[in-house]
N, C-alpha and C positions, 0 to 999 in steps of 0.2 A: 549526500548521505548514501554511500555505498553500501549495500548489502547481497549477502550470499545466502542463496538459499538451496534445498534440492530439489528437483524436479518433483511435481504436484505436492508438493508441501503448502500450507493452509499458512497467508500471509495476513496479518493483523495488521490496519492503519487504524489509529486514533487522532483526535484534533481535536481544538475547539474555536466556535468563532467569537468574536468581543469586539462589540464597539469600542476603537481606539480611543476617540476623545472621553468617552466616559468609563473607558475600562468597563464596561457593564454584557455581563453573557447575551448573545441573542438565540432568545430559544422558540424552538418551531420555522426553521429556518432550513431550507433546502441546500443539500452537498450533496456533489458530483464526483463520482470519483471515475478519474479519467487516466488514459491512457496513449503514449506518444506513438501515432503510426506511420516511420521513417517513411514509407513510401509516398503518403502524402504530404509530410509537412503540418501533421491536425491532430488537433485532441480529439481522441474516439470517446465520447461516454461510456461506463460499463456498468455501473450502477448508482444509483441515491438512497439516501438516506436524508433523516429527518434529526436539527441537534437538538438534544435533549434541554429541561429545564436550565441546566448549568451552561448550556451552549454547547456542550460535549457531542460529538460523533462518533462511529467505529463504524469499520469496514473489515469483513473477512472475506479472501475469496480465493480462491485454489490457484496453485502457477500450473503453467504448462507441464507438461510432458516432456517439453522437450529443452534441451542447452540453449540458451541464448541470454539475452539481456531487453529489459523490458526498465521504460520509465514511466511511471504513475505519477499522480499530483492529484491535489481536491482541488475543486472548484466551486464557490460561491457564486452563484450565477447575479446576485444583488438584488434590489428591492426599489420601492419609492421613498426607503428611508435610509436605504444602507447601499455604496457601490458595491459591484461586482470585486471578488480575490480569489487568487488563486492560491494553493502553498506552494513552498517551495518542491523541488520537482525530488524525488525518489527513485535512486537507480538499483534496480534490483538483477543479479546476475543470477543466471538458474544455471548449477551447474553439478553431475555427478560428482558427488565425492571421490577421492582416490580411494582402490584399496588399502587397505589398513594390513602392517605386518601381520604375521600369526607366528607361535609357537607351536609346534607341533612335538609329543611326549608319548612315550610309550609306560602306560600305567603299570602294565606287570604284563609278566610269562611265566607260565607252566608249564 
């Protein structure tokens, strides 16, 4: 799931978790939302959250400053009732817009 964003632009993730066999929300249930750092090969944590009654999550949190490309994923770390999942992974490009043509007009002269 490719996305473009611009530098420090404010990135929205929502989710939800469900038990699959019974299709039923797990709520009060800890996500991670994590992030992929090439250098090591590891998911860095960068913040949790708690799913609400419906199972529901959301995550907002600022991109960099700067051009690059960044992969996030949530993370269910699991329970004694429920295993561990993660989502699928979120590839986010951070990138200057091009300028934009202009029109340039001269309104009047006296």
């Amino acid at each position: 799931m490719p996305i473009v964003k611009r530098p420090g632009d404010t990135l929205r993730i929502r989710g939800a978790l469900f038990d699959r066999e019974l299709n039923k929300a797990i709520a009060g249930a800890k996500i991670v939302l994590q992030q992929f750092d090439p250098a090591t090969g590891l998911w860095v944590d960068i913040t949790e959250t708690t799913t609400g009654p419906d199972g529901s999550y959301s995550f907002e949190i600022k991109l960099p400053e700067a051009e690059g490309t960044i992969r996030l994923r949530t993370y269910f770390p699991g329970s004694e009732e429920w295993k561990a999942d993660a989502s699928p992974v979120v590839t986010v490009t951070i990138k200057k817009p091009k300028a934009a043509p202009t029109a340039l007009s001269v309104l009047s002269v006296e």
